[in-house]
C-alpha positions as CSV (number, residue, x, y, z in Angstrom):
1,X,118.2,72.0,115.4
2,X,119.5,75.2,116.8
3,X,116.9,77.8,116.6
4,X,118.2,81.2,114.1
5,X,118.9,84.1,115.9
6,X,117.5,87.2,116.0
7,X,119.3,90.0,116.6
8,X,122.3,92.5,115.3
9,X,124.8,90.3,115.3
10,X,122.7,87.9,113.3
11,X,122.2,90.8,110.8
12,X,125.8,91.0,110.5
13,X,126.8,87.4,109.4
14,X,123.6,87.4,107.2
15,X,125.4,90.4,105.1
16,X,128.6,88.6,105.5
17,X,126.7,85.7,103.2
18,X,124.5,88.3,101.1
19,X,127.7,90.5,100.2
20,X,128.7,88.8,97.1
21,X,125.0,87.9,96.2
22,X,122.9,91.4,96.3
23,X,123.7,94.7,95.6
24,X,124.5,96.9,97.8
25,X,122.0,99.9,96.5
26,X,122.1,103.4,95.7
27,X,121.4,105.8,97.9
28,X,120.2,109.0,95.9
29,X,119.6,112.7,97.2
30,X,116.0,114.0,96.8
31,X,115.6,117.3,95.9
32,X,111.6,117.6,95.6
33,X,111.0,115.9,99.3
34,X,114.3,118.0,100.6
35,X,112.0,120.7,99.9
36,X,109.3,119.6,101.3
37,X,109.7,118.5,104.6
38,X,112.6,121.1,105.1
39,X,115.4,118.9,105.7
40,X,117.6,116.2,103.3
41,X,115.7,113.6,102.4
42,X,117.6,110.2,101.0
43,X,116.0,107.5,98.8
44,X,117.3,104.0,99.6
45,X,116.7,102.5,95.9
46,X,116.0,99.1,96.5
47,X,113.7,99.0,93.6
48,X,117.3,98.6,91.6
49,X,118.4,95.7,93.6
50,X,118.1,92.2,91.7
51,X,114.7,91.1,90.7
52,X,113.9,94.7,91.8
53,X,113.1,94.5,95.5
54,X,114.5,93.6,99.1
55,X,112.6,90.3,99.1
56,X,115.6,88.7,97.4
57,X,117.4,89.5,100.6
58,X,115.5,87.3,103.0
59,X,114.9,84.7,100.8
60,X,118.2,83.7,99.4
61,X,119.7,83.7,103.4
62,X,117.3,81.4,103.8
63,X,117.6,78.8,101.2
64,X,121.0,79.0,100.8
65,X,121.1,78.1,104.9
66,X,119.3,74.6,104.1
67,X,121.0,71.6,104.3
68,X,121.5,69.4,101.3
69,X,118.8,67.2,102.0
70,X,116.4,70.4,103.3
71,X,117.6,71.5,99.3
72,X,116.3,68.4,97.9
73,X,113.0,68.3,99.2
74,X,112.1,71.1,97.1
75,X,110.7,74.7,98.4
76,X,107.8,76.1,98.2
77,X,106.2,79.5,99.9
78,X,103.5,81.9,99.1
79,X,103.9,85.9,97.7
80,X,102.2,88.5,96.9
81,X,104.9,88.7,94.0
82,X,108.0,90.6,95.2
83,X,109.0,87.5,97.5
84,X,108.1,84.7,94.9
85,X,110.7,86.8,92.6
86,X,113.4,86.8,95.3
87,X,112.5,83.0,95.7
88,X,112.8,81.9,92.3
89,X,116.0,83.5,91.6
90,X,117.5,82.2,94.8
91,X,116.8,79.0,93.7
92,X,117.9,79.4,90.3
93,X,121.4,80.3,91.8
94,X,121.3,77.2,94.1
95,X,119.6,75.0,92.0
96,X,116.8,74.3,94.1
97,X,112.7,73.4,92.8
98,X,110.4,75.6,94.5
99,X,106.6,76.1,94.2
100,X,105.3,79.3,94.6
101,X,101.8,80.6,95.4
102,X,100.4,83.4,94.6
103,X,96.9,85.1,94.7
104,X,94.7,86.3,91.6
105,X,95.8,89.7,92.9
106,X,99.4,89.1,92.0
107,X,99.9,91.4,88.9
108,X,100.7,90.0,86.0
109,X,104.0,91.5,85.5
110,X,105.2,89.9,88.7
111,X,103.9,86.8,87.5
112,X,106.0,86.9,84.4
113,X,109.3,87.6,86.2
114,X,108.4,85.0,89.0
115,X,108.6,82.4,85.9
116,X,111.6,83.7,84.1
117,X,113.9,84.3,86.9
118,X,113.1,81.0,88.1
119,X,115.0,79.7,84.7
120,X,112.7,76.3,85.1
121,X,112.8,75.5,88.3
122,X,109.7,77.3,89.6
123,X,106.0,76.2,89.2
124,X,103.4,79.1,89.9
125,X,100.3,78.5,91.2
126,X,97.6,81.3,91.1
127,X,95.1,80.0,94.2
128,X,92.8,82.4,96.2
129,X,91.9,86.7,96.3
130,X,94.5,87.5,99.1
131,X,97.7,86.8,99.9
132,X,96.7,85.0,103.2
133,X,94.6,82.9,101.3
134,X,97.8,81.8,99.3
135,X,99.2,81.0,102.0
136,X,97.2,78.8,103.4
137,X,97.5,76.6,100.3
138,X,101.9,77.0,100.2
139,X,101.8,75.5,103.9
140,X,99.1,73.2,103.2
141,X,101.8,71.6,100.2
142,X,104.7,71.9,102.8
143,X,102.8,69.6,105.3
144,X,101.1,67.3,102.2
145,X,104.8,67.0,100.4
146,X,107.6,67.6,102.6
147,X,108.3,70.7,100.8
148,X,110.7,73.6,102.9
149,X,108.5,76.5,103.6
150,X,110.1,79.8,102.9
151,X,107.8,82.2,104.8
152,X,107.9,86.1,103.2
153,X,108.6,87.4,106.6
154,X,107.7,85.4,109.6
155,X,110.6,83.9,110.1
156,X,114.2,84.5,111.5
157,X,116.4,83.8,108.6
158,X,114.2,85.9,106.6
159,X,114.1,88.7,109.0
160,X,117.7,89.3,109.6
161,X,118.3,89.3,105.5
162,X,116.1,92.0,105.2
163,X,117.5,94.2,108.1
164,X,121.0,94.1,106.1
165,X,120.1,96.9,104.3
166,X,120.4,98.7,108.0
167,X,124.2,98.0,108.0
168,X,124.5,99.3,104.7
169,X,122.5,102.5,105.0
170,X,124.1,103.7,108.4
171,X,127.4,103.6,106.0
172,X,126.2,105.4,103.0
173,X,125.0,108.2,105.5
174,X,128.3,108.3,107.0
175,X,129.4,108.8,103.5
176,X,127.5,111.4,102.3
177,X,128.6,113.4,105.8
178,X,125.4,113.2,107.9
179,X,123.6,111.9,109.9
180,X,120.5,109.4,109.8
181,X,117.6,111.4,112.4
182,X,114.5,108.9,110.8
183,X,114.2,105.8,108.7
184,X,110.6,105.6,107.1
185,X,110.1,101.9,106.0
186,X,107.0,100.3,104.2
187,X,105.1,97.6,106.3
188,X,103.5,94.8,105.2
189,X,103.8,91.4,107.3
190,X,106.7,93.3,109.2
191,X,109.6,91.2,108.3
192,X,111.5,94.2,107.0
193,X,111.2,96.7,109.5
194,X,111.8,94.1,111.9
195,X,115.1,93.6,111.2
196,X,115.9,97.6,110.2
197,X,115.2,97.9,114.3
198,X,117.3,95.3,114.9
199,X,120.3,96.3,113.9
200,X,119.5,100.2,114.7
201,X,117.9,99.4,118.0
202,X,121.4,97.7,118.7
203,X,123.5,99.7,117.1
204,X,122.5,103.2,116.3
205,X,119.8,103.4,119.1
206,X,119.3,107.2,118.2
207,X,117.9,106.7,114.7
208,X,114.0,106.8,114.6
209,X,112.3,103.9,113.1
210,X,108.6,104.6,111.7
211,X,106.5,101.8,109.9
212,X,104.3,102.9,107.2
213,X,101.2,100.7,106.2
214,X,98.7,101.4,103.3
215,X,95.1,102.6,105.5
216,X,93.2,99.1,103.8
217,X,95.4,97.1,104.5
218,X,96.7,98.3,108.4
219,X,97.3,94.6,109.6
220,X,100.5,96.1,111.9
221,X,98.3,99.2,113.6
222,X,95.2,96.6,114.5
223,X,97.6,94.4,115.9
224,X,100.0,97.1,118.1
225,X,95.9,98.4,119.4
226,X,94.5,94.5,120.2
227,X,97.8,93.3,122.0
228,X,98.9,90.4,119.1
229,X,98.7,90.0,116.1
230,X,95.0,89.5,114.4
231,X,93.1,89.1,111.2
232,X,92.0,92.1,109.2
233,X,88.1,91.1,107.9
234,X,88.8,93.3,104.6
235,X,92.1,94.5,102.8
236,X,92.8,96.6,100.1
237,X,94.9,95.1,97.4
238,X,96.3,98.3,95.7
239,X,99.4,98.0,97.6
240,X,100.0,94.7,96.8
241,X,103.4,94.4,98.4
242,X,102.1,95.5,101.7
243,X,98.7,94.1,101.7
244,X,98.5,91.1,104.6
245,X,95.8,90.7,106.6
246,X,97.5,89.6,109.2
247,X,101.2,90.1,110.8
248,X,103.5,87.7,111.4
249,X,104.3,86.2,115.2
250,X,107.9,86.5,114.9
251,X,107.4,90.4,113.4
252,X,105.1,91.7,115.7
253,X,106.9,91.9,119.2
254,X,110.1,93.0,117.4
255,X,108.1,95.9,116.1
256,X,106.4,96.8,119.3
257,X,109.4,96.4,120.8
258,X,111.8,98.7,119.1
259,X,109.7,100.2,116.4
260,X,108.9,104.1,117.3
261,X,106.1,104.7,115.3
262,X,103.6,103.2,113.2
263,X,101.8,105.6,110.5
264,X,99.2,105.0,107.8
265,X,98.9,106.4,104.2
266,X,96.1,106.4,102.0
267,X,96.5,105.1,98.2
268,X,95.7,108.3,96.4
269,X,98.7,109.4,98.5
270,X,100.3,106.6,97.2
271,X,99.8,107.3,93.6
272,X,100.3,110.8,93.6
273,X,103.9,109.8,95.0
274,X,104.4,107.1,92.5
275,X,103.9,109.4,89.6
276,X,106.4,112.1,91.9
277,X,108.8,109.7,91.7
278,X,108.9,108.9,88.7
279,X,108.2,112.4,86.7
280,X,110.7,114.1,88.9
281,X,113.2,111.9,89.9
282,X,112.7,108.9,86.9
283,X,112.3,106.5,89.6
284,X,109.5,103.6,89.0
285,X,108.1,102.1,92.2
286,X,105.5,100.2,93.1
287,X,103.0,101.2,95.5
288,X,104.7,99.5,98.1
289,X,107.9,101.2,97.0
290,X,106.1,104.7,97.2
291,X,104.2,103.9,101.0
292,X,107.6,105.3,102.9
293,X,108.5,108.9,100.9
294,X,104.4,109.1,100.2
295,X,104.2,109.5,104.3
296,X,107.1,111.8,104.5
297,X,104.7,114.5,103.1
298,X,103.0,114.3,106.6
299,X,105.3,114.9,108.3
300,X,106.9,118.3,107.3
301,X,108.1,120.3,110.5
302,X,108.9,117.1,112.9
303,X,112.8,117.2,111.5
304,X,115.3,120.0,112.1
305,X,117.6,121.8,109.6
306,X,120.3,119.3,110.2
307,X,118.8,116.0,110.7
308,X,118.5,113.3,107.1
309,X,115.4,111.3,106.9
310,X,115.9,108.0,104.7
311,X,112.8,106.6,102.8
312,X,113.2,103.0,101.7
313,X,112.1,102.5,98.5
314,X,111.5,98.8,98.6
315,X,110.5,97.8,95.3
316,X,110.2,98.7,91.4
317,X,107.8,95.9,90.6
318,X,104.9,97.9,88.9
319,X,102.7,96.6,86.1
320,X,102.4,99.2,83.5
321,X,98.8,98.2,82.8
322,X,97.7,99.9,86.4
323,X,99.0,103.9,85.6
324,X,95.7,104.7,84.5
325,X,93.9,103.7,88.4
326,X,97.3,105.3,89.6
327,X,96.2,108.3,87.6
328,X,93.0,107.8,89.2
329,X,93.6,107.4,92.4
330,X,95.8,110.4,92.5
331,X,94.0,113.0,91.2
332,X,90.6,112.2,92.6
333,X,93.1,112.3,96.1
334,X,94.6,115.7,95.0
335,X,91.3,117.3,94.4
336,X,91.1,117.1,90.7
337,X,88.5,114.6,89.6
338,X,85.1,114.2,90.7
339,X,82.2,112.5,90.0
340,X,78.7,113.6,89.7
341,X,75.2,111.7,88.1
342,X,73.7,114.5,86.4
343,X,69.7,114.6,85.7
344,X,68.6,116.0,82.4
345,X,65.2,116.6,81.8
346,X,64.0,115.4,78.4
347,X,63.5,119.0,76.9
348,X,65.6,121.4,74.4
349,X,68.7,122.7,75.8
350,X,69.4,120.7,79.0
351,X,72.8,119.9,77.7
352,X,74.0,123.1,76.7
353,X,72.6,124.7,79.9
354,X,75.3,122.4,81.6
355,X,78.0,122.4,79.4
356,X,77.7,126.8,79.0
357,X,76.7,127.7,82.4
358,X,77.2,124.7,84.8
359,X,80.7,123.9,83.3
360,X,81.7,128.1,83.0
361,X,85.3,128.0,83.7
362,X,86.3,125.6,81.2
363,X,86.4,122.1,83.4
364,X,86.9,118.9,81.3
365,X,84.9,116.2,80.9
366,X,86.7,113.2,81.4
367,X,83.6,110.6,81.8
368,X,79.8,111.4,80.6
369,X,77.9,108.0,80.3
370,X,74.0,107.4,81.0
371,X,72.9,105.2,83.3
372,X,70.5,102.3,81.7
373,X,67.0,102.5,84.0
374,X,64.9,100.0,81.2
375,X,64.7,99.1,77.7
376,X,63.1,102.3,77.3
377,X,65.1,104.9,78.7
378,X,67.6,106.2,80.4
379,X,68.3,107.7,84.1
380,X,70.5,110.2,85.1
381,X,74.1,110.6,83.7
382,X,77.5,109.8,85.1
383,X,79.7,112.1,84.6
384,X,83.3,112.6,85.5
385,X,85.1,116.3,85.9
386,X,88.5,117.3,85.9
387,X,89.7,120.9,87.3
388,X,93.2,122.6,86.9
389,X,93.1,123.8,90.4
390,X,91.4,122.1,93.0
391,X,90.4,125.4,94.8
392,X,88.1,125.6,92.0
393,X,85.8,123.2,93.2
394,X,83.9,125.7,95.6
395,X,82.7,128.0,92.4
396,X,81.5,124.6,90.7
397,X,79.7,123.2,93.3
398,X,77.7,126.8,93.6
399,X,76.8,126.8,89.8
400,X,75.5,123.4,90.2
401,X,73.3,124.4,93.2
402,X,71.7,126.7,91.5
403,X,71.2,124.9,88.4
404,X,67.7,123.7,87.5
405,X,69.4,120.4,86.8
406,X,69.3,117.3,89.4
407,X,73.0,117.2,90.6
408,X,74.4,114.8,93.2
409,X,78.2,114.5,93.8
410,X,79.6,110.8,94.5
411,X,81.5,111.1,97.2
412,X,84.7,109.0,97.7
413,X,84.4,105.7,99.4
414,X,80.6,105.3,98.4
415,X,79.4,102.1,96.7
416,X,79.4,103.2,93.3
417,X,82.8,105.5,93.8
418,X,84.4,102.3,94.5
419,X,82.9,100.5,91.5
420,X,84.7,103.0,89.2
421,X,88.1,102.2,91.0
């Protein structure tokens, strides 16, 4: 069997199949980043593009490329939802079976739509806490059953169907009368980015590429320092889209290839940009979605007056069960929440002490719960405190020091931070 290419022109017959399949998606003016980073600032809306993401891209090039008998052998791959969607609709067009594994992780929302745009043909199997973990299991089924594996980005077919939104953007840019200076693109496993650069690298060498990972889960930046590609030993799962442990061996020497620049953003960063998005401009994205305009805030003074930055939005698959962490996250990353265990002594007053003179500029309380120490009694207090202006922080600290109360800030990242997460 011939092996699939990889390179522009095979991004070009792969839209040439995907034209009368996907949409070709929005690409929307932003105002609020505009202003920013001092320059226009375009929003590639993938999160509109059927089943709501890119994935759909990659995998319905791929399994409508099977042969008849590849077709009847079933498929089956591994996701950490967005994929698995893409998948089962594919297959629902083709009428194809297909298994599809996903970890505990997997929201449930994405769960749901994996099922329902699979209209029957799909089974879902929840195995393992990571996505690599699922996919262990989807290729352990391919080798046990015969099953076609549809990898979520490390392979050819898959990379060129995501790089045909490359193609499309360079002509919506054209149309709006500019031109593209920097493409920011969300990395996960790499699959998408790699074929961006592939088609820009080829054909509009001047445009910047720069990746954009979530900091736990930096699979791409480990493997660009070590040389290859290698295992993360801990990822965060908030970005769920983006969260592999490890990148993909077709991926990674595209990317270091022809990728400029590889950044990382944090998830409070994250969340404050989801909420952004969707307060401002009515946009709802993922975290994933968010990783490529959440970075753009970095970068304010690296573009000229002139030059259009384009932020791919990459996917609108967000469970609306998670806005309270995203809440969370982002004002505890903007300064606006913190966490203290308070001390009170078991005397007249304590209370109001902290509450009149502690508490003098009218902070809320968003969390006040005492720590269990025995049957007995009870230990110090946790208690959660939100400001209108983060400046303020300073002026609170002070009061607390020279309170006669016991007062220790939990400071993000610590054990018990994270246990409130």
């Amino acid at each position: 069997m011939n092996q699939p290419r990889l390179d522009a022109d095979a991004v070009d017959a792969a839209a040439e199949i995907l034209r009368p399949v996907v949409r070709c998606t929005e690409l929307e003016h932003s105002p609020r980043l505009s202003a920013i980073v001092g320059t226009s600032v375009l929003l590639k809306r993938e999160n509109r593009q059927t089943t709501r993401s890119y994935k759909v891209r990659g995998a319905f090039h791929l399994i409508s490329g099977l042969s008849a008998e590849e077709q009847a052998r079933a498929v089956v791959t591994a996701s950490a939802g967005n994929h698995g969607q893409g998948v089962a609709w594919s297959c629902a067009r083709l009428g194809v079976e297909a298994r599809v594994y996903v970890p505990t992780t997997t929201p449930r929302q994405k769960r749901q739509r994996i099922l329902a745009l699979g209209e029957g043909r799909v089974e879902l199997i929840v195995t393992g806490t990571s996505y690599d973990e699922a996919g262990a299991a989807a290729l352990a089924d391919a080798d046990r059953t015969g099953a076609v594996l549809v990898p979520p980005f490390d392979d050819p077919r898959v990379i060129v169907g995501q790089g045909t939104i490359a193609p499309e953007l360079v002509e919506q840019v054209a149309q709006a009368g500019t031109a593209m200076h920097t493409v920011l693109v969300p990395v996960g496993g790499g699959g998408l980015i790699a074929g961006l650069a592939l088609w820009l690298k080829d054909r509009r060498p001047e445009v910047r590429v720069v990746g954009v990972e979530p900091l736990g889960a930096a699979s791409m930046t480990a493997a660009l320092s070590a040389g290859g590609p290698i295992s993360l030993p801990e990822v965060d799962t908030f970005v769920d889209g983006a969260a592999v442990a490890r990148v993909g061996e077709v991926t990674f020497p595209v990317v270091r290839d022809l990728v400029d620049e590889i950044i990382t953003v944090e998830a409070g960063a994250v969340s404050t940009e989801m909420l952004d998005l969707y307060q401002v401009e009515g946009i709802v994205a993922e975290p994933a979605g968010a990783l490529a305009s959440a970075a753009i805030r970095t970068m304010a003074g690296e573009f000229g007056s002139d030059d259009a930055v384009v932020c791919i939005v990459s996917g609108g698959n967000n469970d609306v069960s998670r806005y309270g962490e995203i809440l969370e996250r982002s004002l505890i990353h903007q300064g606006l929440r913190h966490y203290f265990m308070v001390t009170f002594p078991q005397q007249p007053g304590a209370l109001r002490h902290f509450l009149q003179d502690v508490l003098a500029e009218g902070e809320d309380i968003v969390v006040f719960d005492y720590v269990k120490k025995n049957n007995r009694e009870t230990g110090p207090a946790l208690v959660g405190i939100d400001l209108d202006d983060a400046a303020k922080l300073a002026g609170l600290l002070e009061r607390m020091e020279h309170s006669p109360l016991h007062i220790e800030q939990i400071p993000p990242g610590s054990p018990l931070f994270s246990f409130l997460m």
